[in-house]
One Martini backbone bead per residue (centre of mass of N, CA, C, O) as a GRO file, in nm:
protein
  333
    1UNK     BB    1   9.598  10.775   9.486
    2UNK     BB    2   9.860  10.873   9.671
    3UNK     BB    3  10.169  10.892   9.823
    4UNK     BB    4   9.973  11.108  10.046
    5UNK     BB    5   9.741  10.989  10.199
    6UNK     BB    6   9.876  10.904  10.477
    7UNK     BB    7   9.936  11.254  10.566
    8UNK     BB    8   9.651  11.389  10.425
    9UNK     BB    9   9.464  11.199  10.319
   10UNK     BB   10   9.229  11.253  10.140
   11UNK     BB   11   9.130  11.463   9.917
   12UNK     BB   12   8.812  11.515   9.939
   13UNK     BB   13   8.860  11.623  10.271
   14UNK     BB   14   9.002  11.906  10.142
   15UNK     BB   15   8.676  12.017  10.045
   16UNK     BB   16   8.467  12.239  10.085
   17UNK     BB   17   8.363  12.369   9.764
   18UNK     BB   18   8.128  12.336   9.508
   19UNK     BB   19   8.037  12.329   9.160
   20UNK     BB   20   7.743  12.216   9.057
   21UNK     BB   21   7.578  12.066   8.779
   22UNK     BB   22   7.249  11.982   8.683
   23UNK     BB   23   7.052  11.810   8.531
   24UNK     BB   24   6.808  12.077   8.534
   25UNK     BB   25   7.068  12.322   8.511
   26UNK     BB   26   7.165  12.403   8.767
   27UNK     BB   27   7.372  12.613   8.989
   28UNK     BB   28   7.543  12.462   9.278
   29UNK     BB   29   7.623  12.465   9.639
   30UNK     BB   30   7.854  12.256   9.759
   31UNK     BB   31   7.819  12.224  10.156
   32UNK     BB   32   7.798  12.181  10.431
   33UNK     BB   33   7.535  12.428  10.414
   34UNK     BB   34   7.512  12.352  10.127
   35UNK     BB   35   7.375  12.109  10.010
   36UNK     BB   36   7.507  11.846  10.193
   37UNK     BB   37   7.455  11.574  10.091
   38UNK     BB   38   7.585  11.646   9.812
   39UNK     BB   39   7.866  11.686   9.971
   40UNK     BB   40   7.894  11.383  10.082
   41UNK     BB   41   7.841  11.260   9.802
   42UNK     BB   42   8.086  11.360   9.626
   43UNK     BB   43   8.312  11.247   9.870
   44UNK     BB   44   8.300  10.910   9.700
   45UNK     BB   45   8.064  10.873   9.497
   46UNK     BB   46   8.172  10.915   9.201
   47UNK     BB   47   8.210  10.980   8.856
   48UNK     BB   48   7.872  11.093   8.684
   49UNK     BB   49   7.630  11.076   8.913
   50UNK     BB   50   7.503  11.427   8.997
   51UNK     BB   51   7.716  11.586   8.819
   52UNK     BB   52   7.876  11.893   8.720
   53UNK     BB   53   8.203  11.981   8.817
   54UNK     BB   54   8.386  12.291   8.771
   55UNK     BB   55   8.430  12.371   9.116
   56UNK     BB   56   8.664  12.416   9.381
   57UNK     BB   57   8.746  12.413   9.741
   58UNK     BB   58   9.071  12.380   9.913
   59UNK     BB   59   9.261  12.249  10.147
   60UNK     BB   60   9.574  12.316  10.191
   61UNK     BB   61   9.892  12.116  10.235
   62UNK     BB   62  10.201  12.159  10.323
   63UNK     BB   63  10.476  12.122  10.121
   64UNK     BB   64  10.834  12.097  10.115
   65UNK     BB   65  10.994  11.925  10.149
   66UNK     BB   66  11.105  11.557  10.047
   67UNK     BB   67  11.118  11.255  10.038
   68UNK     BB   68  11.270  10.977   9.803
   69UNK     BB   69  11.214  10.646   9.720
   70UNK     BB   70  11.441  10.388   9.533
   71UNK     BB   71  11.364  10.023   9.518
   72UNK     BB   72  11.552   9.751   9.404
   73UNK     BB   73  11.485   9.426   9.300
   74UNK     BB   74  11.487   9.106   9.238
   75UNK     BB   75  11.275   8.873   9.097
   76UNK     BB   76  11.390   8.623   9.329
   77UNK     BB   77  11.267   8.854   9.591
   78UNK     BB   78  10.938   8.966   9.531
   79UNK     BB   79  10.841   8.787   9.815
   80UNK     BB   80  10.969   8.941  10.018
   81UNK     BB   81  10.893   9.217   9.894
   82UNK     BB   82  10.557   9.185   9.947
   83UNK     BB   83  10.606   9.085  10.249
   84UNK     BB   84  10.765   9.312  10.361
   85UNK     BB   85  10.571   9.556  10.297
   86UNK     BB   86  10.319   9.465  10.460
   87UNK     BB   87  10.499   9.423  10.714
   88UNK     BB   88  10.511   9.715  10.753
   89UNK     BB   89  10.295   9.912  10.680
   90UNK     BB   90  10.187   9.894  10.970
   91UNK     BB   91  10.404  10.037  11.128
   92UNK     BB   92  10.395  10.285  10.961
   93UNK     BB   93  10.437  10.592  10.935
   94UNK     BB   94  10.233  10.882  10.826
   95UNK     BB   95  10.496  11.017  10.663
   96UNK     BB   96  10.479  10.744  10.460
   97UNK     BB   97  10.452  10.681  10.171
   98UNK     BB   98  10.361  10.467   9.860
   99UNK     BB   99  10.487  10.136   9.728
  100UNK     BB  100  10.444   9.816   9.493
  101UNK     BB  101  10.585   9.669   9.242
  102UNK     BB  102  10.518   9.418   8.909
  103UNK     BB  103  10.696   9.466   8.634
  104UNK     BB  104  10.605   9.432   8.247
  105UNK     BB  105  10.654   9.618   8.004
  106UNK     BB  106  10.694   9.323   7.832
  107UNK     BB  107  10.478   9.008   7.808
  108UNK     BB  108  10.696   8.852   7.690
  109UNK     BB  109  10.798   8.546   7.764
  110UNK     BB  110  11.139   8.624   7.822
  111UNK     BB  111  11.055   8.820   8.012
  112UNK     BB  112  11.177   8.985   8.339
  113UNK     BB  113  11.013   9.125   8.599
  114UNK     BB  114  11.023   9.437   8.776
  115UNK     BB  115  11.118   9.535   9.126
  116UNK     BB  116  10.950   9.758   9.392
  117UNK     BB  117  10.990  10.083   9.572
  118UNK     BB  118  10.806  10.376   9.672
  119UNK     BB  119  10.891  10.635   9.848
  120UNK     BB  120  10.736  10.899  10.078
  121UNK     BB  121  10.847  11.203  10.289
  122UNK     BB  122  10.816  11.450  10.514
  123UNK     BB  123  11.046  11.306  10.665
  124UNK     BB  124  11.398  11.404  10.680
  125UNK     BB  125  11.505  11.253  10.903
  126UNK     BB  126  11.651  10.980  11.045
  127UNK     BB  127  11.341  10.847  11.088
  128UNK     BB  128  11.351  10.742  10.799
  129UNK     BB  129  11.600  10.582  10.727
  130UNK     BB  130  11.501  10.380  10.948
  131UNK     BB  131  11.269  10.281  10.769
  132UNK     BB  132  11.411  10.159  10.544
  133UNK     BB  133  11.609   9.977  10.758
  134UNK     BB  134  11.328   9.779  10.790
  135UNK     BB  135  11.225   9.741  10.534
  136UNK     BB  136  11.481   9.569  10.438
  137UNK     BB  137  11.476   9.371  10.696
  138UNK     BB  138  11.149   9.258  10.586
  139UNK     BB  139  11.284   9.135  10.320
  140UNK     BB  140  11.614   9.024  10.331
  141UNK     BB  141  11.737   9.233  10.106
  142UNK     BB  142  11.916   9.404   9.956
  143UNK     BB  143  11.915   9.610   9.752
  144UNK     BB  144  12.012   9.658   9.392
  145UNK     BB  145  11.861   9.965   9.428
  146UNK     BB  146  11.923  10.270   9.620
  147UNK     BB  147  11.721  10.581   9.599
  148UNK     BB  148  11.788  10.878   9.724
  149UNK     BB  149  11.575  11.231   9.802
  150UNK     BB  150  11.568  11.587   9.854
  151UNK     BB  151  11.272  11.767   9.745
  152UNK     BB  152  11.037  11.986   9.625
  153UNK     BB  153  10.733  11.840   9.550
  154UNK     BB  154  10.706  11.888   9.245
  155UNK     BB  155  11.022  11.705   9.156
  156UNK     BB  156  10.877  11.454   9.292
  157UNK     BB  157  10.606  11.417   9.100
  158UNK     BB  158  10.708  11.414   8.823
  159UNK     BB  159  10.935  11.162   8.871
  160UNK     BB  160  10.691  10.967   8.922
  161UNK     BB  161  10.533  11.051   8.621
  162UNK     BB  162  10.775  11.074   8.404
  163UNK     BB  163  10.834  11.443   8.417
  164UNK     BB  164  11.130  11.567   8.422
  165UNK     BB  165  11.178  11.685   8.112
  166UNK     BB  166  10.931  11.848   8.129
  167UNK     BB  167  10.641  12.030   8.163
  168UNK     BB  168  10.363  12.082   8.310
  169UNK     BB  169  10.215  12.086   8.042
  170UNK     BB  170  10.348  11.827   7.935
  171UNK     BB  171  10.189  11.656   8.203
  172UNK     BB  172   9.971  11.547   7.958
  173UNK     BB  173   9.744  11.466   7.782
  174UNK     BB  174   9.735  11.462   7.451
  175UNK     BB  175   9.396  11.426   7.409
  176UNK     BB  176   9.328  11.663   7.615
  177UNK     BB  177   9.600  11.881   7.613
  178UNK     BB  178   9.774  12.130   7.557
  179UNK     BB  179  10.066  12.016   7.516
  180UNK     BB  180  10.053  11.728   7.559
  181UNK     BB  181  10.281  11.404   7.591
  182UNK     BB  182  10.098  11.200   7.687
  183UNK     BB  183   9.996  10.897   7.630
  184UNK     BB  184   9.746  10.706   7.526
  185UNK     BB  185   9.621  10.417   7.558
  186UNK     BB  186   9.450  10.187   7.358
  187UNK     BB  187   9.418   9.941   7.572
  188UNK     BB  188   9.308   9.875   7.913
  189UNK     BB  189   9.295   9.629   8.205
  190UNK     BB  190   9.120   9.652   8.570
  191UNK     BB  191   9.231   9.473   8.862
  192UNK     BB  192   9.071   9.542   9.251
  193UNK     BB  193   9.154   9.511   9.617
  194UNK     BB  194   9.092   9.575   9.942
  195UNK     BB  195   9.257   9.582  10.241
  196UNK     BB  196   9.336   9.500  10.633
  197UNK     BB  197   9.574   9.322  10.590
  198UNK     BB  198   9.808   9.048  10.568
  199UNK     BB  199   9.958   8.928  10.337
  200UNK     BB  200  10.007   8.637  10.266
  201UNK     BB  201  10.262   8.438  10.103
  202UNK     BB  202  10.052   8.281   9.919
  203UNK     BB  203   9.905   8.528   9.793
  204UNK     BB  204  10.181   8.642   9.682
  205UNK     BB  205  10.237   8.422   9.503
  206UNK     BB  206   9.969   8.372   9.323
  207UNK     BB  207  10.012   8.678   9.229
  208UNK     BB  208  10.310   8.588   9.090
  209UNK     BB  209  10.191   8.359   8.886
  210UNK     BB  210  10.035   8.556   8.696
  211UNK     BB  211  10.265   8.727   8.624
  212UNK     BB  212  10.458   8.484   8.456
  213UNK     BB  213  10.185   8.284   8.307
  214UNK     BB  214   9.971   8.489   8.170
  215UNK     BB  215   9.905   8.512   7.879
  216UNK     BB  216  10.180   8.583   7.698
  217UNK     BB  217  10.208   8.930   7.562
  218UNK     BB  218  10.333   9.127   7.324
  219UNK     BB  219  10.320   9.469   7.372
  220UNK     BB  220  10.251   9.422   7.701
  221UNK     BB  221  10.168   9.572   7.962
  222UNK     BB  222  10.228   9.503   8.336
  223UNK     BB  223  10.080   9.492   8.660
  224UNK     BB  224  10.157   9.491   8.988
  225UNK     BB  225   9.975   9.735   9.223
  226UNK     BB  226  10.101   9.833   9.553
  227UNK     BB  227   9.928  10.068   9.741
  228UNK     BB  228   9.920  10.301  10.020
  229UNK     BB  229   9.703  10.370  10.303
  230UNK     BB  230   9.594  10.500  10.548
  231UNK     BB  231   9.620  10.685  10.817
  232UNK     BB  232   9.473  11.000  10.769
  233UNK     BB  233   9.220  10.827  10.618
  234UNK     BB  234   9.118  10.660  10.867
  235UNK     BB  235   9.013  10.881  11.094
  236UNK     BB  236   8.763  10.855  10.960
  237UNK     BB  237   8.451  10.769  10.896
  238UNK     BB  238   8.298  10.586  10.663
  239UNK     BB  239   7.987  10.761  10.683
  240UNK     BB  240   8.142  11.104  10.647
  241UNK     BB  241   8.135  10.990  10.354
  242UNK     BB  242   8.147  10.811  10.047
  243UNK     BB  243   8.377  10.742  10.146
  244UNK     BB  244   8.464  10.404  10.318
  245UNK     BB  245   8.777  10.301  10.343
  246UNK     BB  246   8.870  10.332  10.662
  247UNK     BB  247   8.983  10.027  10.698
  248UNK     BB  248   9.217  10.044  10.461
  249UNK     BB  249   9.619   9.972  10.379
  250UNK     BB  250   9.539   9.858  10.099
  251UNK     BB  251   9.629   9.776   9.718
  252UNK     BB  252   9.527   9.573   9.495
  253UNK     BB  253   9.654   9.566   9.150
  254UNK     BB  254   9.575   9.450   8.793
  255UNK     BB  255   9.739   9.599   8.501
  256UNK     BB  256   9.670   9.710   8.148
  257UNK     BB  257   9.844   9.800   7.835
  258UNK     BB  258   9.870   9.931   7.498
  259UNK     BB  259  10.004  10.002   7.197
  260UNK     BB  260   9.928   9.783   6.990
  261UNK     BB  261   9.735   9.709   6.801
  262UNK     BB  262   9.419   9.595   6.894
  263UNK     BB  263   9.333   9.278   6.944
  264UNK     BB  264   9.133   9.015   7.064
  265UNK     BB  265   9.439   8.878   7.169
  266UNK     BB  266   9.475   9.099   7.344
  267UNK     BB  267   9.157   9.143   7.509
  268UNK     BB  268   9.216   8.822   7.633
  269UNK     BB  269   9.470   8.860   7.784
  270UNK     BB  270   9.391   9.126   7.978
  271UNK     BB  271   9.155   8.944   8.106
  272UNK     BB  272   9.335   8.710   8.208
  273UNK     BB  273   9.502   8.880   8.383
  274UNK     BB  274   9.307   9.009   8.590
  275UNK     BB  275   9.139   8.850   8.679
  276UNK     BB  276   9.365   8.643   8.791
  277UNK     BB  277   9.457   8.827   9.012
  278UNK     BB  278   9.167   8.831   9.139
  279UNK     BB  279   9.153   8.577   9.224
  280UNK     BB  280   9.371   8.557   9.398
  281UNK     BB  281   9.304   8.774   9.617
  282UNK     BB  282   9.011   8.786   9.708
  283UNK     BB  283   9.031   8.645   9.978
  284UNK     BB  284   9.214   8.827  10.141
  285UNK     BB  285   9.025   9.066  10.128
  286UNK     BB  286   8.758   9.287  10.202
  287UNK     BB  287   8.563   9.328   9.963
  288UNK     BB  288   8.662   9.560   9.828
  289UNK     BB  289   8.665   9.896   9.592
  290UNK     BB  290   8.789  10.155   9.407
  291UNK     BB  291   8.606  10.332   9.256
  292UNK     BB  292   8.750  10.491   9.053
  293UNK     BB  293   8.824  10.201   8.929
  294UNK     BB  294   8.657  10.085   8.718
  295UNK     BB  295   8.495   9.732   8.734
  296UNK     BB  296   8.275   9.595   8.483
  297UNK     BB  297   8.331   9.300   8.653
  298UNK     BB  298   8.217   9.351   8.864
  299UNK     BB  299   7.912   9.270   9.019
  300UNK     BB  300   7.935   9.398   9.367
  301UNK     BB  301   7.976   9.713   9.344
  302UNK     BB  302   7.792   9.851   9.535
  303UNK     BB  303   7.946   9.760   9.775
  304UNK     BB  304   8.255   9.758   9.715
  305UNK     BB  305   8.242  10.097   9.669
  306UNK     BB  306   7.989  10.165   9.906
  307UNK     BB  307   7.872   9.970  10.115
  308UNK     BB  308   7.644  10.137  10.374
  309UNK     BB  309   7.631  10.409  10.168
  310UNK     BB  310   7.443  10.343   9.927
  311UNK     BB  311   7.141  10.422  10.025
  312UNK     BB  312   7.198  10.731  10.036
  313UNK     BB  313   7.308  10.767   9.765
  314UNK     BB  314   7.054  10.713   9.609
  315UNK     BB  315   6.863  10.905   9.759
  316UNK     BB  316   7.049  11.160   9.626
  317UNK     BB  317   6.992  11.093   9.326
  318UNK     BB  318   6.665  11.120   9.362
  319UNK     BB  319   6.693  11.439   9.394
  320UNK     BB  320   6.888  11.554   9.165
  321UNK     BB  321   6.865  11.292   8.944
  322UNK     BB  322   6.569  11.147   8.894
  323UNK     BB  323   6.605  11.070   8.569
  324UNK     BB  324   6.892  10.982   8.503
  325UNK     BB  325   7.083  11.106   8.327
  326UNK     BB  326   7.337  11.055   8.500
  327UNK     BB  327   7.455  10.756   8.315
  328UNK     BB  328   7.594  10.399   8.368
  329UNK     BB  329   7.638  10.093   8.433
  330UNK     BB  330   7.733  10.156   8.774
  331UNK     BB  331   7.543  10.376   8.863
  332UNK     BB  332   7.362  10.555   9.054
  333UNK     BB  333   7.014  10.417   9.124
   0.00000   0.00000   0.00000
């Protein structure tokens, strides 16, 4: 899910063709017009259920300059403020995407969450402008920083995952990328569900309870953080690829990640955490979650992943990779 997904749809709708590796070794063409369903398949399928993508092609969309804001409240004003964006993001034109963060950098019992929200805008005019100040306005509390900036696309992107001091090469993971300077936490856990209705302000509420309270522990970073979906990705059909998600207008997710040697009340306390998080929204949400994000813990995964396009997705497996080879606790079977 990206800053732009609004904007632009989903990623997968702008893939024309794939090249994939069979489970029985060879390579074949997924498009429209060549093994169609496999083409339907992989866009919103799940990955490492049908096969091994190699190369694909895609659509690009061009995006020259955009408009990127940082918002930022104090933490007693928290609950205004994921109020107040989901109650804009209803109303929020397709050229602005973004999110809202309640970020805890390290989980100490007297650390203090900070709060925030970021947009990205194709519309650089006056119209972006009005937009932040309604969406100000439905928060009810001017931000203690308000940082606008306007350049071209690769430079929005760097600054947005803390990538602005490196170069390209050096904004990758450093344990898969020669020369990547990211590093892979040592270990994390999430869970998240999909809305498509105004989180009510005790959901918000519940959702910041766990946030402040739950299982407190040095040198864990936690999150709550909604993304903004909806807009060009929701004008698809449900059924029109496997990414069934085409009625949800954000997500909530709660992650933890952890620097610090990883012991089991590490991995007790960010279970608890997420749990907790989850059982807080999950009464208001659609009762869906984003597969790519897999969550282990999840019962309902099949329906919640892939909706009623599920026993599709199940026909195109066993046609492709009849013995299952390509499998995981998950996986399409």
């Amino acid at each position: 899910m990206g800053l732009f997904t609004r904007t632009i749809g989903m990623a997968s709708d702008k893939v024309t063709s794939a090249q994939v590796v069979l489970a029985d070794g060879r390579t074949v063409t997924a498009s429209a017009t060549q093994h169609p369903d496999l083409f339907w398949a992989l866009r919103g399928g799940g990955g490492g259920n049908f096969g091994i993508v190699t190369s694909y092609d895609i659509t690009p969309s061009p995006l020259s300059a955009v408009t990127a804001s940082n918002l930022v409240w104090t933490y007693e004003q928290a609950l205004d403020m994921l109020d107040g964006w989901t109650r804009w993001l209803v109303d929020a034109p397709w050229s602005i995407g973004g999110g809202a963060n309640v970020t805890l950098v390290d989980a100490g019992p007297s650390n203090i969450p900070t709060v925030g929200i970021t947009l990205g805008s194709v519309d650089t005019g006056p119209a972006y402008a009005a937009e932040v100040q309604r969406l100000i306005s439905l928060v009810g509390h001017a931000p203690a920083f308000n940082q606008t900036f306007t350049a071209p696309y690769q430079p929005i992107m760097m600054n947005l995952y803390r990538c602005t001091d490196l170069s390209v090469t050096q904004c990758h993971r450093s344990d898969t990328s020669p020369g990547g300077q990211i590093p892979r936490p040592e270990y994390g856990a999430w869970r998240g569900r999909l809305f498509d209705e105004v989180m009510p302000r005790d959901g918000w509420s519940r959702a910041l309870s766990v946030v402040e309270g739950t299982a407190r522990i040095a040198g864990q970073s936690r999150q709550l953080q909604i993304s903004a979906l909806g807009g060009k990705a929701n004008t698809v059909s449900r059924t029109a690829t496997a990414y069934v998600h085409r009625d949800t207008d954000y997500s909530a997710s709660f992650l933890t990640s952890n620097a610090n040697p990883v012991t089991e009340d590490v991995k007790a306390a960010a279970l608890q955490f997420v749990d907790g998080g989850f059982a807080a929204v999950d009464p208001y949400s659609n009762g869906e979650t984003y597969q790519n994000f897999i969550d282990p813990r999840l019962p309902d995964w099949k329906r919640s992943y892939y909706g009623e396009n599920y026993p599709r997705l199940a026909r195109i497996k066993s046609k492709y990779d009849p013995y299952n080879v390509f499998r995981f606790a998950q996986s399409v079977r």
